[in-house]
C-alpha positions as CSV (number, residue, x, y, z in Angstrom):
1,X,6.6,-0.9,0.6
2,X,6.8,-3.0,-2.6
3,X,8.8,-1.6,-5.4
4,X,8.0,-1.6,-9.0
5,X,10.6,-2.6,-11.1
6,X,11.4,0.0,-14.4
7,X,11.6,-2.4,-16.9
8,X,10.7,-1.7,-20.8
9,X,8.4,-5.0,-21.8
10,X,5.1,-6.2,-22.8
11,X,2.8,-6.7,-20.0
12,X,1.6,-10.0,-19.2
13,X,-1.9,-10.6,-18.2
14,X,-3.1,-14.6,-17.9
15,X,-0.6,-16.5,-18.3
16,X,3.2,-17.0,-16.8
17,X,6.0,-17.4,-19.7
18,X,8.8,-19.5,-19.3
19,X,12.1,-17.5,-19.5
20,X,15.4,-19.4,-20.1
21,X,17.1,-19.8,-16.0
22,X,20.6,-20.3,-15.3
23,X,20.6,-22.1,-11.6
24,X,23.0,-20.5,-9.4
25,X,23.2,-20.9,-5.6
26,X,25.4,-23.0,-3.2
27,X,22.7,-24.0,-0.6
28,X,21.1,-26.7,0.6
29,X,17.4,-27.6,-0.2
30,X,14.5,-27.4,1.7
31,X,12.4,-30.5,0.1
32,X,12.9,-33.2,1.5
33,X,11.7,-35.5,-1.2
34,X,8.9,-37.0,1.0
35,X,5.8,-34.9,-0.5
36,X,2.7,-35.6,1.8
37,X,-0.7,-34.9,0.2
38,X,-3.8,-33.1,1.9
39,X,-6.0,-35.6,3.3
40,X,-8.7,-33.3,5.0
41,X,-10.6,-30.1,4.2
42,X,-8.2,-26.9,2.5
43,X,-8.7,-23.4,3.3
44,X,-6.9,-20.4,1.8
45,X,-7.0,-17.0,2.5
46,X,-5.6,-15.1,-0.4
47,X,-4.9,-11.2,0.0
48,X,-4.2,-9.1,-2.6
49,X,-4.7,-5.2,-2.8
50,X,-3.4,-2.9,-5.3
51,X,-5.4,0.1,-5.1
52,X,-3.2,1.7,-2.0
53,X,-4.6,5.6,-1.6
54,X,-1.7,7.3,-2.7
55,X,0.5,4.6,-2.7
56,X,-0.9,2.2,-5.1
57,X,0.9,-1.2,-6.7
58,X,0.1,-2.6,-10.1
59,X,0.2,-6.5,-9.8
60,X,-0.9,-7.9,-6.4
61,X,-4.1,-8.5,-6.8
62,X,-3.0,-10.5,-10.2
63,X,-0.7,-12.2,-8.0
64,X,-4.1,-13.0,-5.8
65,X,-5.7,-14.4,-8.0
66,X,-3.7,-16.7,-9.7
67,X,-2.6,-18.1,-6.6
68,X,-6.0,-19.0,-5.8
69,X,-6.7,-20.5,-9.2
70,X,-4.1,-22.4,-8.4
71,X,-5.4,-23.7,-5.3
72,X,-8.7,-24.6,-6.6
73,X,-7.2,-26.5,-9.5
74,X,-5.3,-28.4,-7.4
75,X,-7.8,-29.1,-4.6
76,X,-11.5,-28.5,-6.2
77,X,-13.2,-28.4,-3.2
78,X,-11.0,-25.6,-0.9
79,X,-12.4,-23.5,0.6
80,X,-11.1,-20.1,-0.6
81,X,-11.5,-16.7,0.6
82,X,-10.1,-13.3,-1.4
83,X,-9.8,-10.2,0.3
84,X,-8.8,-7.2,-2.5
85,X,-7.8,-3.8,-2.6
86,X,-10.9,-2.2,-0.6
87,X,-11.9,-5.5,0.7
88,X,-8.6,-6.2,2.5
89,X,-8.7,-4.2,5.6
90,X,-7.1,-4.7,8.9
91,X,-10.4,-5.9,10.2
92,X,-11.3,-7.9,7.5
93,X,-8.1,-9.9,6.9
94,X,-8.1,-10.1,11.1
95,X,-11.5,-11.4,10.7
96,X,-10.9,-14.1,8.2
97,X,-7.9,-15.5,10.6
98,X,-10.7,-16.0,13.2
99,X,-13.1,-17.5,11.3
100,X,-10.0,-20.3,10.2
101,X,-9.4,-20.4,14.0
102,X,-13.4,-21.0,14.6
103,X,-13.4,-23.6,11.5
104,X,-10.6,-25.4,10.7
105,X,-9.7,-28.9,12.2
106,X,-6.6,-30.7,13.4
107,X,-6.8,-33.2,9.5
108,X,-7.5,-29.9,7.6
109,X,-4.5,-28.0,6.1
110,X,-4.5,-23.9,5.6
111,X,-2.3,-21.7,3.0
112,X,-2.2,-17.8,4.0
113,X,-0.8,-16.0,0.7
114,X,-0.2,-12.8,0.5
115,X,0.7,-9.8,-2.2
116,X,0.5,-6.2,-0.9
117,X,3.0,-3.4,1.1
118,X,4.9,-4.6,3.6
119,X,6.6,-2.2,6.2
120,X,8.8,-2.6,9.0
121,X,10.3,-0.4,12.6
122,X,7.7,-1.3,15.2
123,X,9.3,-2.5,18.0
124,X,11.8,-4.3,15.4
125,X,8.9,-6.2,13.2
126,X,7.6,-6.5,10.4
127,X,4.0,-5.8,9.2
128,X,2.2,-6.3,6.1
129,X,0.2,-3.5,4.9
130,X,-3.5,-3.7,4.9
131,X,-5.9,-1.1,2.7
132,X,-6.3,1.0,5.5
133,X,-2.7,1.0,7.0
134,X,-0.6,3.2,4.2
135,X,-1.7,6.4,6.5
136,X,-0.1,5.1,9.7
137,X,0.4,1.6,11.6
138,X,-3.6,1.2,12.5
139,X,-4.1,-1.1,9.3
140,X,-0.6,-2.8,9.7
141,X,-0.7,-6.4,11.1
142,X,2.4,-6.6,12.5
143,X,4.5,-9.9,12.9
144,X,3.8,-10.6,16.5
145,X,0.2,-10.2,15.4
146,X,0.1,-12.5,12.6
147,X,2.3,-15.2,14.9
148,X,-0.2,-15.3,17.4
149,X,-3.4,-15.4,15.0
150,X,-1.4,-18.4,13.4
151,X,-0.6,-19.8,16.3
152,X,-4.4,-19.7,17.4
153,X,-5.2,-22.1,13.9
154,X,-5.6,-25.5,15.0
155,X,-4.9,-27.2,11.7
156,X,-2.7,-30.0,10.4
157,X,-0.3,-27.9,8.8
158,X,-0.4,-24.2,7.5
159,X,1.6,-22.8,4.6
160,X,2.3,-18.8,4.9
161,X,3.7,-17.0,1.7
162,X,4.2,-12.9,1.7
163,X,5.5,-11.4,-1.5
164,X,6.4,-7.7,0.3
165,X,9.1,-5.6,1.4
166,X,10.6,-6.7,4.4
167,X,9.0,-10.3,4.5
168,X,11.6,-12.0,6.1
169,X,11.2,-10.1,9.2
170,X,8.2,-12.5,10.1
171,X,10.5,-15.3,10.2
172,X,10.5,-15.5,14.2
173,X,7.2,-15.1,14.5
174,X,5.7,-17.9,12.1
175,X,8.6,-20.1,13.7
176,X,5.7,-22.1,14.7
177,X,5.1,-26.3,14.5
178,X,3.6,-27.2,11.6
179,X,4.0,-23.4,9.9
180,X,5.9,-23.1,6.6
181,X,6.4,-19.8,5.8
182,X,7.7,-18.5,2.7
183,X,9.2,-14.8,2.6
184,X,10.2,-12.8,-0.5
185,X,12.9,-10.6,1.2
186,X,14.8,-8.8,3.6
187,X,14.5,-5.6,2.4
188,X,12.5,-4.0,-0.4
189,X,9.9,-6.8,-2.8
190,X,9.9,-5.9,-6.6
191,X,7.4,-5.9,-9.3
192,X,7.5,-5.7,-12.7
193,X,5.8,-5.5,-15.8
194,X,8.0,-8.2,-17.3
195,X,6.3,-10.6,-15.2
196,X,2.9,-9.0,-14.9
197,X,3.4,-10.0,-10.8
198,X,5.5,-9.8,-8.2
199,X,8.9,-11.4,-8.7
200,X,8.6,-14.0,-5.3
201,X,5.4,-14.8,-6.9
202,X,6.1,-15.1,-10.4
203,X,9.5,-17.9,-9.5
204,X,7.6,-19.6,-6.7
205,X,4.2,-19.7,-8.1
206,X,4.3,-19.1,-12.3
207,X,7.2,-20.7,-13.1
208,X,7.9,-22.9,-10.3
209,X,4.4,-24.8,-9.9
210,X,2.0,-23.7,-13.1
211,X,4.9,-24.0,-15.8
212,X,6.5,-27.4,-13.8
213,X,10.1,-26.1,-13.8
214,X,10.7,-26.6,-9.9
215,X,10.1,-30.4,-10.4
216,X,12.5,-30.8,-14.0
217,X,17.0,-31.3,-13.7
218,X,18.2,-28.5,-15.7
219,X,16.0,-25.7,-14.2
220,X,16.2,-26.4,-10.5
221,X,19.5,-27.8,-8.8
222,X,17.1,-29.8,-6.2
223,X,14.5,-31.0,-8.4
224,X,13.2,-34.1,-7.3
225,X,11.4,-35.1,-10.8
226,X,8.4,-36.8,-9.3
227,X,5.5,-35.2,-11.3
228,X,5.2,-33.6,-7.6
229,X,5.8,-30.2,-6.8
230,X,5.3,-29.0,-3.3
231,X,5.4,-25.8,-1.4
232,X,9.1,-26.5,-0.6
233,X,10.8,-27.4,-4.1
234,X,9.1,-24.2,-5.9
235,X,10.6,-22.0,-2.9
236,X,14.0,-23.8,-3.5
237,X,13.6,-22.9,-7.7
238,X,11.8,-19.7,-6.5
239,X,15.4,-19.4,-4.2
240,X,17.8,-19.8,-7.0
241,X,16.3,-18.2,-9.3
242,X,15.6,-14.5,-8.0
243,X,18.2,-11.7,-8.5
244,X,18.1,-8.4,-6.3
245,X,16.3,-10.0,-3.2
246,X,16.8,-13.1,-1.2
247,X,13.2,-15.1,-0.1
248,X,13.6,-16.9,3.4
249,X,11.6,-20.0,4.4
250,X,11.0,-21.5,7.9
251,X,9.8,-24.9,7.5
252,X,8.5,-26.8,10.4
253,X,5.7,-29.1,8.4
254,X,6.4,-32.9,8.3
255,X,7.7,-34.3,5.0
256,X,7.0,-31.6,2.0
257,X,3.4,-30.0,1.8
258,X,1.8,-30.8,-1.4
259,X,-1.5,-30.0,-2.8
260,X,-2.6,-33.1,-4.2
């Protein structure tokens, strides 16, 4: 499941504030310095549920949606689909994979985000946690599941992110070409009131992307300062930037994948 962080603070609701970063890490980073724009149709389908029964989070489906304002203020004309708390069941979230199978076109480009529970111990995966799967492992989509829905997507490139407990356990299975997939951690995925989201998504997303501070020397050890900021140089901020958990990324895209 996802944790929540205990931390005393004020709770913050629309916007992502910058907090002073010290970069520490000792590892090479994944962009490449090449970012490559989309050039066909976007689709994203953004998952976020909260409102677990019995087991409920505080901050995914804020996480939800300002991923997907992010999208559309990038790229205007995405196509976007949200699936939230009630919304997000097994079926529907397996649903909206088929429809991207059904719709989208070798030129188009896809981004899968999502913001929920995550569990692990079938069979040695990892699942995320649909609405319906806190009660047992019929709502889980486990990571051989979501490999081969992915795999099933025809499109130029696809970008996975999962901010939840054991994330990183998907890593074989979205070793796919043209997949990058962005995990928040081995082991348990915090939250916290401090950041009013998850912590993957908060680095990667809030202060990465929407504040700028992947892309600017000082705040990230592989900036590439290009007014730019792709998928890759957010995870490698996102990377140096977390403390308690450790994201993974599998990055089989050509060049970095930016949203223009």
């Amino acid at each position: 499941m996802k944790r929540k962080l205990a931390l005393a603070c004020t709770l913050l609701l629309a916007v992502f504030i910058a907090l002073p970063v010290v970069p520490v890490t000792a590892r090479q980073g994944v962009a490449t310095g090449n970012p490559i724009p989309t050039a066909g149709k976007v689709y994203a389908l953004v998952i976020g549920i909260n409102t677990y029964p019995g087991h409920a989070l505080n901050y995914c489906v804020a996480d939800a949606d300002a991923f997907a304002a992010m999208v559309l203020d990038k790229e205007p004309s995405a196509r976007v689909v949200k699936l939230e708390n009630g919304n997000a069941i097994k079926k529907n979230i397996m649903g909206a994979l088929t429809a991207l199978q059904n719709d989208v076109r070798s030129s188009d480009d896809v981004i899968i985000y999502y913001s929920g529970h995550g569990t692990n111990g079938f069979k040695g995966q990892s699942g995320i946690v649909a609405y319906d799967g806190v009660s047992g492992g019929s709502g889980v989509i486990w990571s051989s599941e979501l490999g081969a829905a992915i795999s099933n997507i025809h499109a130029k490139r696809i970008a996975v992110m999962l901010d939840c407990c054991y994330g990183n356990g998907f890593a074989g299975d979205l070793n796919l070409p043209g997949v990058l997939a962005m995990m928040s951690s081995a082991g348990l995925s915090g939250e916290t009131a401090l950041f009013g989201h998850g912590v993957f998504t908060y680095w990667l997303l809030g202060q990465g992307m929407v504040n700028g501070l992947a892309d600017k020397v000082g705040a990230n050890t592989y900036a590439l300062p290009d007014g730019k900021i792709p998928f890759e140089e957010a995870f490698d901020y996102a990377f140096q930037n977390m403390t308690g958990q450790k994201p993974k990324v599998v990055d089989n895209v050509t060049g970095d994948y930016w949203l223009n």
